[in-house]
Structures are given as structure tokens and as C-alpha cells.
C-alpha positions, 0 to 999 in steps of 0.5 A: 171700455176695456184695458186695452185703449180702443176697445169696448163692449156695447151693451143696449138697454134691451140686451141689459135687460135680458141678461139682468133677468137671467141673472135675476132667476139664477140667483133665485134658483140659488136660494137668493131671496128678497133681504139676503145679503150678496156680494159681487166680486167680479171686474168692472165689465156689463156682467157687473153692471147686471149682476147688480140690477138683478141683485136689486131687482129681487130685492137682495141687499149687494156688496161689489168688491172689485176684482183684484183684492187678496183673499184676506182684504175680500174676506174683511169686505165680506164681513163688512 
């Protein structure tokens, strides 16, 4: 669901997959490798949602840090 009451994005498994794929091999491309460290810092939304199965599916270990943190408060979950 999104901020707004009423409205929502429907997201099915095939369509989960596939993007969970592309965001896969973009890391990849990225020099993201198997161990490496990521963190997602992005809104609660489906891209979330892949952006953290892609992460897994490569074998990179992920942080998800929500959206709305200052700059100081992302750099300390950061380092965490």
C-alpha cells in the first residue's frame, strides 16, 4: 500500500522475479560479489522487496535502512 489510503501496487510472483533478476545482475555488474556488504536505503515499496531478494539471491550480506534518516543517523547504520 502506499501513503495515500486507497491506493496500492500489485506486484505477482512472476513480475517479483524478474525484477529480483535484473536487480541481481545490476549489482553484479556493480562488482557486487558473493559476501560483500550492501545497504538498501530506499522507502518501503516492491523495489525494496527486490532489491533485498536480489542481494540474497547473490549471496550478498544486506542492511535495509528505511528512508527518512538524516545523513549523520544513515552514516552510523552504515557502519553498524
Amino acid at each position: 500500500e502506499k501513503d495515500e489510503p486507497g491506493e496500492e501496487v500489485r506486484v505477482t510472483y512472476r513480475e517479483l522475479l524478474a525484477l529480483t533478476c535484473r536487480l541481481g545482475n545490476t549489482l553484479k555488474r556493480q562488482g557486487v560479489k558473493q559476501g560483500d556488504r550492501v545497504t538498501i536505503y530506499m522507502p518501503p515499496c516492491p523495489l525494496a522487496v527486490a532489491s533485498m531478494l536480489a542481494c540474497a539471491r547473490i549471496g550478498a550480506v544486506h542492511a535495509v535502512v528505511f528512508a527518512g534518516f538524516s545523513a549523520e543517523s544513515l552514516a552510523d547504520r552504515i557502519q553498524d
